[in-house]
Backbone atoms as SQL, in Angstrom:
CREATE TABLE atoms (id INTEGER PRIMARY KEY, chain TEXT, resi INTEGER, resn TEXT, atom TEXT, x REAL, y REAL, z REAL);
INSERT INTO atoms VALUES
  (1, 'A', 1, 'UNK', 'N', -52.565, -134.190, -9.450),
  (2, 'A', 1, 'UNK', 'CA', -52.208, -132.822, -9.108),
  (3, 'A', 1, 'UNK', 'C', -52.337, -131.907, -10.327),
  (4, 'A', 2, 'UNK', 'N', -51.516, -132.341, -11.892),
  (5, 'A', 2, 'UNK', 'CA', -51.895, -131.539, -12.224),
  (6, 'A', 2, 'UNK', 'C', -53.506, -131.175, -13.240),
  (7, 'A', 3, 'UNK', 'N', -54.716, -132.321, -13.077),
  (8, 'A', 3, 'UNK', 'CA', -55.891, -132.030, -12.852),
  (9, 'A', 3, 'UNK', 'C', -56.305, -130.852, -12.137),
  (10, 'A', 4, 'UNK', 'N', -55.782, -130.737, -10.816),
  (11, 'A', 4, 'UNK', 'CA', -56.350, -129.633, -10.067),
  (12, 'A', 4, 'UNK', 'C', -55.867, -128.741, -10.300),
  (13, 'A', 5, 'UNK', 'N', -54.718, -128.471, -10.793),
  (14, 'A', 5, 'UNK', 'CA', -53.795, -127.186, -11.164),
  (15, 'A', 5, 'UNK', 'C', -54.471, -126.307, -12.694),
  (16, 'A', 6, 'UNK', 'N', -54.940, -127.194, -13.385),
  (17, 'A', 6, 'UNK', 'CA', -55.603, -127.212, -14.305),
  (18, 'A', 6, 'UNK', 'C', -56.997, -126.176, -14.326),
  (19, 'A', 7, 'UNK', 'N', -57.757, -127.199, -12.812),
  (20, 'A', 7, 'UNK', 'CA', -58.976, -126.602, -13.102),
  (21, 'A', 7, 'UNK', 'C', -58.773, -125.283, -12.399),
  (22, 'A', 8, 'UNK', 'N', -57.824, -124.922, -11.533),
  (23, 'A', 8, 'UNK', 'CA', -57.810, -123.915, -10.720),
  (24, 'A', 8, 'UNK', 'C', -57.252, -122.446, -11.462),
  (25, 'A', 9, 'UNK', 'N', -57.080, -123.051, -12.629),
  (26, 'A', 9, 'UNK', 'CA', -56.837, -122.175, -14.211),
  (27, 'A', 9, 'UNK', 'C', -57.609, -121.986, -14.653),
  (28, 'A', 10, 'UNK', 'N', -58.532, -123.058, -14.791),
  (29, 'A', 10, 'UNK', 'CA', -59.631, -122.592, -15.743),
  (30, 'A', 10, 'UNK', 'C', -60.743, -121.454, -14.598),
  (31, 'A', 11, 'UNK', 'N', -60.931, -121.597, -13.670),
  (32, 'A', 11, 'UNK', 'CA', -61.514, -120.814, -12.773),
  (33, 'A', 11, 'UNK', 'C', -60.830, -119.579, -12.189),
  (34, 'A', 12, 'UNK', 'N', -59.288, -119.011, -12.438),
  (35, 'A', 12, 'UNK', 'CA', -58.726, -118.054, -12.810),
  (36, 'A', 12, 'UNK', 'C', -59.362, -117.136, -13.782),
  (37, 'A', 13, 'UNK', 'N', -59.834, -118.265, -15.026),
  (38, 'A', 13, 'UNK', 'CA', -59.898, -117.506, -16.125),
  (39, 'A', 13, 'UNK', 'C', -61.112, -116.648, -16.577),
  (40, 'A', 14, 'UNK', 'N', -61.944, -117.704, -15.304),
  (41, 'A', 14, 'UNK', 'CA', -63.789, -116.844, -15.392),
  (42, 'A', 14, 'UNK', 'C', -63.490, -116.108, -14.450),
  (43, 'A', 15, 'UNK', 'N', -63.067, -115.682, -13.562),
  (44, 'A', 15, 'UNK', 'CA', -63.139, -114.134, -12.487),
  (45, 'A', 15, 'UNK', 'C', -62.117, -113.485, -13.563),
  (46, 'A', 16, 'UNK', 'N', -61.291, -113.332, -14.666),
  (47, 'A', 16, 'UNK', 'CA', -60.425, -112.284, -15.029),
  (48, 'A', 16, 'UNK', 'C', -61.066, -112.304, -16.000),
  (49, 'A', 17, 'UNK', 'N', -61.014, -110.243, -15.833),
  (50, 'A', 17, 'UNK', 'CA', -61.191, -109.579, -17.008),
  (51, 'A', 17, 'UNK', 'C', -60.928, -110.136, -18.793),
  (52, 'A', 18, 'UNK', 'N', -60.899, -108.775, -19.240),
  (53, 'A', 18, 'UNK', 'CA', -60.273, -109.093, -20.632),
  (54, 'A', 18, 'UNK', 'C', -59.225, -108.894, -20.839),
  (55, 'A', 19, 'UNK', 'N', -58.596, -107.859, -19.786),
  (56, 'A', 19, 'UNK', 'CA', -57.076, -107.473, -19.596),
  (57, 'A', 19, 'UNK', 'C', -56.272, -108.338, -18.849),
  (58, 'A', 20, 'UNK', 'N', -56.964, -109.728, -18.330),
  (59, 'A', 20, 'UNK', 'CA', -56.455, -110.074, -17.451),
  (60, 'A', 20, 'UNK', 'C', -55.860, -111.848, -18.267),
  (61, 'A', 21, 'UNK', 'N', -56.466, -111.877, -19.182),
  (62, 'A', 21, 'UNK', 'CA', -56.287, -112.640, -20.379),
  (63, 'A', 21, 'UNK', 'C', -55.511, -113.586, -20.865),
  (64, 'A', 22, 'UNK', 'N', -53.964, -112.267, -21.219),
  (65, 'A', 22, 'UNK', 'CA', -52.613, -112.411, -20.711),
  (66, 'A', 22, 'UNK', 'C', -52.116, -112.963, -19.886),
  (67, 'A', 23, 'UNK', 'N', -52.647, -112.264, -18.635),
  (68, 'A', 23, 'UNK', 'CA', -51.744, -113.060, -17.991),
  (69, 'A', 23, 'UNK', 'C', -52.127, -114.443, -17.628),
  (70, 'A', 24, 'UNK', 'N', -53.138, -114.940, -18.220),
  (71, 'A', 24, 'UNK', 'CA', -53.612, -116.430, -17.803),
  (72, 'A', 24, 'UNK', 'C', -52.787, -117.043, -18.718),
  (73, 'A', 25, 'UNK', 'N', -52.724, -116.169, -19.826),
  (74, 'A', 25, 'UNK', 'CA', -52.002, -117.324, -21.448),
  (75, 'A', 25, 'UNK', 'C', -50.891, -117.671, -20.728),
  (76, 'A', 26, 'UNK', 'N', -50.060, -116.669, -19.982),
  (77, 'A', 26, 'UNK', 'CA', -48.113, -116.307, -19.692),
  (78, 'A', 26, 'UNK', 'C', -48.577, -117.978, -18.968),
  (79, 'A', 27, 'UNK', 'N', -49.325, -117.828, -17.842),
  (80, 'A', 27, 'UNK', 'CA', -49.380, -118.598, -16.645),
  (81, 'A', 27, 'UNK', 'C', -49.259, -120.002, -17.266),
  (82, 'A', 28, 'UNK', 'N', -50.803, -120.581, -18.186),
  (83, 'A', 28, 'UNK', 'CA', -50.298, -121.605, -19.088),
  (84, 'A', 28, 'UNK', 'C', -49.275, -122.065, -20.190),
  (85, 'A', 29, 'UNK', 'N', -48.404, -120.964, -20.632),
  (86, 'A', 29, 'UNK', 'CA', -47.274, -121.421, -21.392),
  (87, 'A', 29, 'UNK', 'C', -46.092, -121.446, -20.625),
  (88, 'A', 30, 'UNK', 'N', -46.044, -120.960, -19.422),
  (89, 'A', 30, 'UNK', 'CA', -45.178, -121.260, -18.480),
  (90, 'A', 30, 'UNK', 'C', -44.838, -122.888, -18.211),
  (91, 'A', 31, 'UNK', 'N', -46.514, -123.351, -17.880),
  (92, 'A', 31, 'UNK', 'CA', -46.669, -124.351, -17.652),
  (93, 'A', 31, 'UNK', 'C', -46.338, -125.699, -18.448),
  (94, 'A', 32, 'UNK', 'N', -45.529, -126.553, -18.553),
  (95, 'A', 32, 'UNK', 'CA', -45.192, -127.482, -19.958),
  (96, 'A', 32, 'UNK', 'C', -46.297, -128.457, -20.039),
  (97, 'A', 33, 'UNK', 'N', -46.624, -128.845, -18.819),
  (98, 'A', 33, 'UNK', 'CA', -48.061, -129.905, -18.787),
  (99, 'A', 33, 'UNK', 'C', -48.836, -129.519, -19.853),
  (100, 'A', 34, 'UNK', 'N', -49.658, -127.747, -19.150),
  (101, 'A', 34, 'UNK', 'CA', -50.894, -127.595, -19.630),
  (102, 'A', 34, 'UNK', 'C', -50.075, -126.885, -21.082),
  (103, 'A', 35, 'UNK', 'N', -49.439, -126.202, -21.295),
  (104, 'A', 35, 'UNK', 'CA', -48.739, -126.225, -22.687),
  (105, 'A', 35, 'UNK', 'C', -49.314, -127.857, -23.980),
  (106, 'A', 36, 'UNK', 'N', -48.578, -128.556, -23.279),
  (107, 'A', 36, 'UNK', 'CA', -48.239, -129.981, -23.686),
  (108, 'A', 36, 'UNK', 'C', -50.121, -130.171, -24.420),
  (109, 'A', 37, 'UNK', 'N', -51.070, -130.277, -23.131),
  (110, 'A', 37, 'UNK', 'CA', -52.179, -130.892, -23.251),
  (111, 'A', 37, 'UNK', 'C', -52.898, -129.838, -24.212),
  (112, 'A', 38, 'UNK', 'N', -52.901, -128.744, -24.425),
  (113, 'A', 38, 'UNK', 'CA', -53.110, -127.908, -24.643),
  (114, 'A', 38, 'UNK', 'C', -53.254, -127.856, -26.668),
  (115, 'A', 39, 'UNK', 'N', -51.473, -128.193, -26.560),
  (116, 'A', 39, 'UNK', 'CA', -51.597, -128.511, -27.870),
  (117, 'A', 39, 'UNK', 'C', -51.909, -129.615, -28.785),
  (118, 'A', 40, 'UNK', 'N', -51.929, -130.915, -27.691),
  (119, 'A', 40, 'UNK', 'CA', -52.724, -131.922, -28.100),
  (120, 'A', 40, 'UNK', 'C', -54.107, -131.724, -28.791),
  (121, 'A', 41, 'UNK', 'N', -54.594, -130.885, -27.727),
  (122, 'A', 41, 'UNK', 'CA', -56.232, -130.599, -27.902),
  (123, 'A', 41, 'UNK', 'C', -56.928, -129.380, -29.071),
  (124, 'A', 42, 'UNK', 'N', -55.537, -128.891, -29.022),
  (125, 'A', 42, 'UNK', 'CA', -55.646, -128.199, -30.557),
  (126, 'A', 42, 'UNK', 'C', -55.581, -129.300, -31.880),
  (127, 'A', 43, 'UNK', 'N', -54.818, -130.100, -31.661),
  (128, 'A', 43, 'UNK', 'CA', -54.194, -130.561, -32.702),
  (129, 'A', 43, 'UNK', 'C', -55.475, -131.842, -32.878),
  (130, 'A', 44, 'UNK', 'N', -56.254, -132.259, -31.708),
  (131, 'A', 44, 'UNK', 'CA', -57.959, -133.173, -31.857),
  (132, 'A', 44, 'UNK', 'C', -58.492, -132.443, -32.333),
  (133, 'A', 45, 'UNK', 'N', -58.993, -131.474, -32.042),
  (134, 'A', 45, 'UNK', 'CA', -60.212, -130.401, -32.471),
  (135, 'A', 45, 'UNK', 'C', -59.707, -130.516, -34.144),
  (136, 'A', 46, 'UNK', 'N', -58.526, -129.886, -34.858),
  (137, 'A', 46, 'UNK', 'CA', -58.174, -129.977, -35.971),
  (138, 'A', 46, 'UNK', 'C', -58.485, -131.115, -37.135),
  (139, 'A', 47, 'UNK', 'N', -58.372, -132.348, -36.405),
  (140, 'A', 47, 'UNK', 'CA', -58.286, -133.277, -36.779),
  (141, 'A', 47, 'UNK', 'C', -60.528, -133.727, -36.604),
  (142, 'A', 48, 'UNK', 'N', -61.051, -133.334, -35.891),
  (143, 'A', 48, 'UNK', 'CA', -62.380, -133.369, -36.065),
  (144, 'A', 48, 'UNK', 'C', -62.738, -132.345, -36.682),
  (145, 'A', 49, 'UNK', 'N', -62.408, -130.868, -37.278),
  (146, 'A', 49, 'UNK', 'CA', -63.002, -130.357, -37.939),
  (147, 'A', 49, 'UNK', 'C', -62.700, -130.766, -39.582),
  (148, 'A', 50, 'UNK', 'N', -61.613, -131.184, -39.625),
  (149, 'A', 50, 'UNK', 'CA', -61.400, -131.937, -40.724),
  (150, 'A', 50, 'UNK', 'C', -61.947, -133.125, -41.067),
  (151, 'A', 51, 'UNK', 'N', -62.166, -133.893, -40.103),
  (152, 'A', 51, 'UNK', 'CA', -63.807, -135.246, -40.689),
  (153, 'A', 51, 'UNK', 'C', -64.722, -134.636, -40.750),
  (154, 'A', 52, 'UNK', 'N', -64.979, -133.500, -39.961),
  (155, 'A', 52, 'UNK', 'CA', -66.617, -132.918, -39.985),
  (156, 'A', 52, 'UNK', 'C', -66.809, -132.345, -41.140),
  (157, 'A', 53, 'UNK', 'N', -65.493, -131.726, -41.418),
  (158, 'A', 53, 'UNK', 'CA', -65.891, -131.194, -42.842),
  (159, 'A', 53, 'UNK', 'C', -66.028, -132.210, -44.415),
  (160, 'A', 54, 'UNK', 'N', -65.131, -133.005, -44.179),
  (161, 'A', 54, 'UNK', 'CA', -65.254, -134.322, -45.208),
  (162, 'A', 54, 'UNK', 'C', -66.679, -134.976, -45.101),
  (163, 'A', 55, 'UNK', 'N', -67.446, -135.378, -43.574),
  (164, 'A', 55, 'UNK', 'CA', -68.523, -135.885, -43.782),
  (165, 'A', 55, 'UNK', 'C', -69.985, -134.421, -44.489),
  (166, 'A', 56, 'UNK', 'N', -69.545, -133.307, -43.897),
  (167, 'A', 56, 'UNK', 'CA', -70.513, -132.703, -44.700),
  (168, 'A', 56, 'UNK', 'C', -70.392, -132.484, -45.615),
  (169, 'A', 57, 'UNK', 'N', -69.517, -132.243, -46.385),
  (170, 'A', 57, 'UNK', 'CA', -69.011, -132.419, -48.441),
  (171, 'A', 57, 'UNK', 'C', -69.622, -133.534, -48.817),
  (172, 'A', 58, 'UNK', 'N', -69.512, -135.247, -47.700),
  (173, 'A', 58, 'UNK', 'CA', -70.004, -135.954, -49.143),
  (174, 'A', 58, 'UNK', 'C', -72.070, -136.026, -48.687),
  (175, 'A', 59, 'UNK', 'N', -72.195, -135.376, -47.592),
  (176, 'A', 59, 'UNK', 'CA', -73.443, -135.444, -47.377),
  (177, 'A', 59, 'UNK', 'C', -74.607, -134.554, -48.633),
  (178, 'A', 60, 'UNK', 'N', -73.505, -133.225, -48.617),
  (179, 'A', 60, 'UNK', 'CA', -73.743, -132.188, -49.530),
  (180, 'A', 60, 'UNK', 'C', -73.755, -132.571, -50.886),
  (181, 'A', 61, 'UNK', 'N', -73.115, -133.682, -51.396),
  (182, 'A', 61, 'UNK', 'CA', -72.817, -134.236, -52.551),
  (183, 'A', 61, 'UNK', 'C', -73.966, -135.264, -53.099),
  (184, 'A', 62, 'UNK', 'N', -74.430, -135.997, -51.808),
  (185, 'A', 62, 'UNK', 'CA', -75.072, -136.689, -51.957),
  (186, 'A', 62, 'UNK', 'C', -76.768, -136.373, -52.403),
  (187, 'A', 63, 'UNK', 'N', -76.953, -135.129, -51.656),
  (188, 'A', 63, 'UNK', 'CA', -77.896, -134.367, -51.625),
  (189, 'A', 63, 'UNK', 'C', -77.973, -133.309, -53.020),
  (190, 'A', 64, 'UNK', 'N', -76.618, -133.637, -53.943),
  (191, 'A', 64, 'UNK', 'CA', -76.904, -132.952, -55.022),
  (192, 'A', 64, 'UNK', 'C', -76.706, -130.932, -54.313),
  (193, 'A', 65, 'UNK', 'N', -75.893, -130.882, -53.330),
  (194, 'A', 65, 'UNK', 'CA', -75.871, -129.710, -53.397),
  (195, 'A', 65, 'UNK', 'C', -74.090, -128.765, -53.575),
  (196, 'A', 66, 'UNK', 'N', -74.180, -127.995, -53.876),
  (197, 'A', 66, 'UNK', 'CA', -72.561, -127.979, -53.935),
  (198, 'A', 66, 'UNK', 'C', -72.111, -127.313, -52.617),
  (199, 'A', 67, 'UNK', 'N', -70.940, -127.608, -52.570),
  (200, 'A', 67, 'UNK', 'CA', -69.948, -127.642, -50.961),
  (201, 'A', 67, 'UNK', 'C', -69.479, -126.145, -51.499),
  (202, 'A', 68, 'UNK', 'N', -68.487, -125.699, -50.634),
  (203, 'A', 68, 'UNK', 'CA', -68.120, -124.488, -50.736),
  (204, 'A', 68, 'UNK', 'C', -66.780, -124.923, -51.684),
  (205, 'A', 69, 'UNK', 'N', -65.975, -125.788, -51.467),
  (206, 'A', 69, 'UNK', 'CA', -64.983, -126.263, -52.558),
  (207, 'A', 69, 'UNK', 'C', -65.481, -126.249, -53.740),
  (208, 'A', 70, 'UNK', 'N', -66.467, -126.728, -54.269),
  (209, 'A', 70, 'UNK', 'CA', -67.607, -126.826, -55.438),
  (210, 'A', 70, 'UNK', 'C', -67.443, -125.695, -55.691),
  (211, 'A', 71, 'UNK', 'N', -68.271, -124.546, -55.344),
  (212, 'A', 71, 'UNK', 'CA', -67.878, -123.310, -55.671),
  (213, 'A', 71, 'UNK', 'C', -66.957, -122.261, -56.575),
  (214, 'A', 72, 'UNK', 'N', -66.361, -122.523, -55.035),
  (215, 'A', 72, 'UNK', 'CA', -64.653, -122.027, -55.227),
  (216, 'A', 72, 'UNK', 'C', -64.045, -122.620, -56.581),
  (217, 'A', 73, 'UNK', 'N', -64.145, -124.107, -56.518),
  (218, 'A', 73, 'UNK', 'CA', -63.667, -124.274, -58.476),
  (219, 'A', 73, 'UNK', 'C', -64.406, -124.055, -59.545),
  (220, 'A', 74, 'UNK', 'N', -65.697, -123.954, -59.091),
  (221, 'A', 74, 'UNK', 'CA', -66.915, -123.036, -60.099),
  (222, 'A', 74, 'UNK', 'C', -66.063, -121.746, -60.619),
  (223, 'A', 75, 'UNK', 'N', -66.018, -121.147, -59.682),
  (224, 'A', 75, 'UNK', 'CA', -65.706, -119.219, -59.824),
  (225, 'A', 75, 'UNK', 'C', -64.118, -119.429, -60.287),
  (226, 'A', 76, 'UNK', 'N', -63.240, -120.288, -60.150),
  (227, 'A', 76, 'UNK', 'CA', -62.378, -120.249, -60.666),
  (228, 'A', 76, 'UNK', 'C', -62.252, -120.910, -62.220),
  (229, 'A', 77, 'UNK', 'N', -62.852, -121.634, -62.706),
  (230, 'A', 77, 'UNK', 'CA', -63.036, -122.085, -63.835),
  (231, 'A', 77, 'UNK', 'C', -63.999, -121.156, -64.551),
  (232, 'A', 78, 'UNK', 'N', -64.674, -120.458, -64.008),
  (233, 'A', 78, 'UNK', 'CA', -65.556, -119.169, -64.458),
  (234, 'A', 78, 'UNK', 'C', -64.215, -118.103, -64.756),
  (235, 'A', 79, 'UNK', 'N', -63.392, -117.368, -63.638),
  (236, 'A', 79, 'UNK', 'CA', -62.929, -116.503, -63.938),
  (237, 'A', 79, 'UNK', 'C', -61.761, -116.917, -65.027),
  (238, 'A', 80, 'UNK', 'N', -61.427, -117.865, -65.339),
  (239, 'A', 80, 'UNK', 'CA', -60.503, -118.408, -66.744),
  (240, 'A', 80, 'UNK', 'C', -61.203, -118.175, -67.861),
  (241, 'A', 81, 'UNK', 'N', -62.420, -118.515, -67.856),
  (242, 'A', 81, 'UNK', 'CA', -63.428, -118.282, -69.019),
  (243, 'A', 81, 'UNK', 'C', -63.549, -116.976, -69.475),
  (244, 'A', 82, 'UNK', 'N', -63.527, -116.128, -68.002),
  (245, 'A', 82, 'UNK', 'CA', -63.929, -114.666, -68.248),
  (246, 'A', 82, 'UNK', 'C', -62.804, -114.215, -69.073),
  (247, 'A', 83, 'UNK', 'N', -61.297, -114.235, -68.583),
  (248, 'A', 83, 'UNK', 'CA', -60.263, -113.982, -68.628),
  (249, 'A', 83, 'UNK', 'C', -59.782, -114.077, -70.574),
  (250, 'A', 84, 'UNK', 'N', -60.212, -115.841, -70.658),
  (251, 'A', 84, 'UNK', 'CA', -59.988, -116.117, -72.466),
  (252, 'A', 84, 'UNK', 'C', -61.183, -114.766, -73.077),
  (253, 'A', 85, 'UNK', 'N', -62.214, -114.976, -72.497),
  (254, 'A', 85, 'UNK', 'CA', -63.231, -114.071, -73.708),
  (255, 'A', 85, 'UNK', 'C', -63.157, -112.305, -73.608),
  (256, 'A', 86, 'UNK', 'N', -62.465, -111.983, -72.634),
  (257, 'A', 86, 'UNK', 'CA', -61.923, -111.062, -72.885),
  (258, 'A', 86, 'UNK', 'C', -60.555, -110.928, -73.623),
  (259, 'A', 87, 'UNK', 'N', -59.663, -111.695, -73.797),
  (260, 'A', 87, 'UNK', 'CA', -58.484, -111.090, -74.381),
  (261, 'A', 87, 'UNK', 'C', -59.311, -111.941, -75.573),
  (262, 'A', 88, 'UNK', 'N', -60.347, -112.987, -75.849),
  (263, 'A', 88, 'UNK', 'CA', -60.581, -113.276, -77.448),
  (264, 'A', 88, 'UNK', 'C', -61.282, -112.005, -78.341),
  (265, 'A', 89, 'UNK', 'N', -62.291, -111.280, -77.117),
  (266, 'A', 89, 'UNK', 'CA', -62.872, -109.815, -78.159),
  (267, 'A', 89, 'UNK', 'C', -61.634, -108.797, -77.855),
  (268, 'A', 90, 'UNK', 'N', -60.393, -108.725, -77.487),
  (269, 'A', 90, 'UNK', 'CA', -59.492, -107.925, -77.422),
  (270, 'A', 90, 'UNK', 'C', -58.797, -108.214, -79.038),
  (271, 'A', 91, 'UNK', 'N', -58.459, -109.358, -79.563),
  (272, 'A', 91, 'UNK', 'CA', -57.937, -110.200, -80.259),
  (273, 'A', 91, 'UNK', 'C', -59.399, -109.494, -81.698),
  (274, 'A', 92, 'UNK', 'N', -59.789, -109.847, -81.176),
  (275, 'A', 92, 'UNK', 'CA', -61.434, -109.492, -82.347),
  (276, 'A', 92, 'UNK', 'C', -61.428, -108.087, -82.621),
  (277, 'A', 93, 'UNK', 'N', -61.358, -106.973, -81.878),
  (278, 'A', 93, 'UNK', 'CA', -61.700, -106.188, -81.811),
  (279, 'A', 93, 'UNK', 'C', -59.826, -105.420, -82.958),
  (280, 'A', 94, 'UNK', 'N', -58.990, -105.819, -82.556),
  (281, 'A', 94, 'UNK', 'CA', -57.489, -105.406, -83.046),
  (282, 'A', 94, 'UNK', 'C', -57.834, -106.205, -84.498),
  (283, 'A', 95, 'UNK', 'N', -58.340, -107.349, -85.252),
  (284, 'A', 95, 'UNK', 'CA', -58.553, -107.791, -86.291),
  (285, 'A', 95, 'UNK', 'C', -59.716, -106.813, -87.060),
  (286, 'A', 96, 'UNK', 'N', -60.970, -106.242, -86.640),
  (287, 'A', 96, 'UNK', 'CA', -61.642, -105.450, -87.028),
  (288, 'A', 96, 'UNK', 'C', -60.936, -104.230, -87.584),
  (289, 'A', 97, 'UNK', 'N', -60.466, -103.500, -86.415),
  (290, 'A', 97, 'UNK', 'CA', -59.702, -102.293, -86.319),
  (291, 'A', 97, 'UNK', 'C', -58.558, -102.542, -87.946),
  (292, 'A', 98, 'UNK', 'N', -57.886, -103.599, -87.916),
  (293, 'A', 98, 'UNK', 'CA', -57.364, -103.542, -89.173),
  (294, 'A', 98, 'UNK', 'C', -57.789, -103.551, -90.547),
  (295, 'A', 99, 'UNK', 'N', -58.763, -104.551, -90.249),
  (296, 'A', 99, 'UNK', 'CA', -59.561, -104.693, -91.456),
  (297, 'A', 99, 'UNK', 'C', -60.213, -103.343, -92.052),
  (298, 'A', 100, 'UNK', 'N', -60.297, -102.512, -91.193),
  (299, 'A', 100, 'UNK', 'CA', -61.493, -101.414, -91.325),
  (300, 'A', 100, 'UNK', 'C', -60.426, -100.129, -91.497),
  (301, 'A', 101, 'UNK', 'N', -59.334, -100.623, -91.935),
  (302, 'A', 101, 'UNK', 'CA', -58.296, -99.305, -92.095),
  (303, 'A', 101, 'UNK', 'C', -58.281, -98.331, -93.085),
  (304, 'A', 102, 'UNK', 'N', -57.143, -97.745, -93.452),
  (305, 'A', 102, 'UNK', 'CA', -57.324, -97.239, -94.367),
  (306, 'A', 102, 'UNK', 'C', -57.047, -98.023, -95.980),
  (307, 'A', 103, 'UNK', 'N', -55.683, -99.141, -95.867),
  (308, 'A', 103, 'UNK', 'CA', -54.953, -99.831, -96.436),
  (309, 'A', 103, 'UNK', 'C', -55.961, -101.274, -96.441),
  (310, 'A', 104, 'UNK', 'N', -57.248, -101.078, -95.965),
  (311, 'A', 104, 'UNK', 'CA', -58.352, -102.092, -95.892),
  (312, 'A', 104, 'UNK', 'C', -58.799, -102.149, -97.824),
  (313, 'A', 105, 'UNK', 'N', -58.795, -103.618, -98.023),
  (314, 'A', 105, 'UNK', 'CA', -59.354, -103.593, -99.386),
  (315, 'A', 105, 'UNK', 'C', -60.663, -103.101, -99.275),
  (316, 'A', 106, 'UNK', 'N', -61.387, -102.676, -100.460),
  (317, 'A', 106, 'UNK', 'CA', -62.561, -102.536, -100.958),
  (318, 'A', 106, 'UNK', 'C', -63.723, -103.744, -100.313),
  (319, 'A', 107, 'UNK', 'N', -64.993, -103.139, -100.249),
  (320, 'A', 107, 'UNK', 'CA', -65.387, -104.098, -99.721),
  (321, 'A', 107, 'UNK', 'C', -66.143, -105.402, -100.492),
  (322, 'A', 108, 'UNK', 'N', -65.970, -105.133, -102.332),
  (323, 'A', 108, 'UNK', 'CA', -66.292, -106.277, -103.326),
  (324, 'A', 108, 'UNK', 'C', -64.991, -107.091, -103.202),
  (325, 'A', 109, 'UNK', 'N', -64.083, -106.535, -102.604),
  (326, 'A', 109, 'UNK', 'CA', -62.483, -107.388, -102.965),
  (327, 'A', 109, 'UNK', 'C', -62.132, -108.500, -101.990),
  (328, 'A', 110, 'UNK', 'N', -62.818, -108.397, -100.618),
  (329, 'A', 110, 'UNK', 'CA', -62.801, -108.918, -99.543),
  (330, 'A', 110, 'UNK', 'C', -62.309, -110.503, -99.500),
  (331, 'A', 111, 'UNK', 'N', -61.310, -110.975, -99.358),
  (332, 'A', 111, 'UNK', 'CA', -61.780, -112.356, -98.997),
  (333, 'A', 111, 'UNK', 'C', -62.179, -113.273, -98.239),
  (334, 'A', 112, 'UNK', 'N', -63.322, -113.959, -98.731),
  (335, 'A', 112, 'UNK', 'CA', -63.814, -114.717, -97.504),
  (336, 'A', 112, 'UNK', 'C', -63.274, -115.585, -97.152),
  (337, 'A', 113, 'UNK', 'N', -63.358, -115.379, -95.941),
  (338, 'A', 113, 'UNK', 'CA', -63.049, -117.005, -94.934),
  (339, 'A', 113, 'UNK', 'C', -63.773, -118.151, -95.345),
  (340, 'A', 114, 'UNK', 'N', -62.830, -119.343, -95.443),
  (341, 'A', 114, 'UNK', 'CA', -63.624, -120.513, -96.008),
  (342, 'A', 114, 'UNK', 'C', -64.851, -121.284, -95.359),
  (343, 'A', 115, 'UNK', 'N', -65.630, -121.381, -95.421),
  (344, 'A', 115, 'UNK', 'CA', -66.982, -121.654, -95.049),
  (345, 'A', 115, 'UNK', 'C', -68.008, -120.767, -94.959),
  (346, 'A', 116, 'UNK', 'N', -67.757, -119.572, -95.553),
  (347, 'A', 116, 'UNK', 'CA', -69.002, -118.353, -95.211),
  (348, 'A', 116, 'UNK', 'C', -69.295, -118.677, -97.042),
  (349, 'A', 117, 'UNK', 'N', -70.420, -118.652, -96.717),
  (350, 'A', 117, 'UNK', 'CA', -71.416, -118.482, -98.385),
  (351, 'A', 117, 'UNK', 'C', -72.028, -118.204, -98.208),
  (352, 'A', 118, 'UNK', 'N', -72.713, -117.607, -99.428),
  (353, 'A', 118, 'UNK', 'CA', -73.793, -116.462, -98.996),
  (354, 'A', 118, 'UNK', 'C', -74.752, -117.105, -99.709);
């Protein structure tokens, strides 16, 4: 019985509109069966897009190509990089600025950093 109750829902749902939508959802959450089965079949589908996606990562892997996870920790290990070399020429740029002051020694007086020879 409730097979037929079922399909006589799903064929509700192709003669109604887009406004009519609603009231098919009310009709099935009313229902605890098709509720019930309902969320089972959410909860399969979930569970196959999640192997589908594991088998195409290691297919993608295999093939030497990168996955969208690949990526995503690309651009994030990129934007850390970006992040240090900007505050390092921020850091560079405030060491210049001092050096180049007024209270800046002469520029025969300078001392060098150890390893620069000329």
């Amino acid at each position: 019985m409730a097979r037929r109750e079922a399909e006589n829902l799903i064929a509700k749902l192709r003669q109604m509109s887009e406004e009519g939508a609603a009231s098919f959802f009310s009709e099935v959450m009313a229902n605890e069966g098709l509720r019930r089965r309902l969320g089972r079949a959410g909860e399969r589908f979930l569970a196959n897009k999640q192997s589908f996606d594991r088998n195409v990562e290691t297919i993608l892997d295999f093939v030497n190509i990168p996955s969208k996870r690949d990526v995503r920790e690309l651009k994030a290990r990129l934007d850390h990089l970006n992040s240090q070399l900007v505050n390092l020429s921020m850091k560079l740029d405030r060491m210049l600025a001092q050096s180049e002051g007024p209270a800046a020694k002469p520029r025969g007086q300078r001392k060098r950093p150890s390893g620069d020879h000329e």
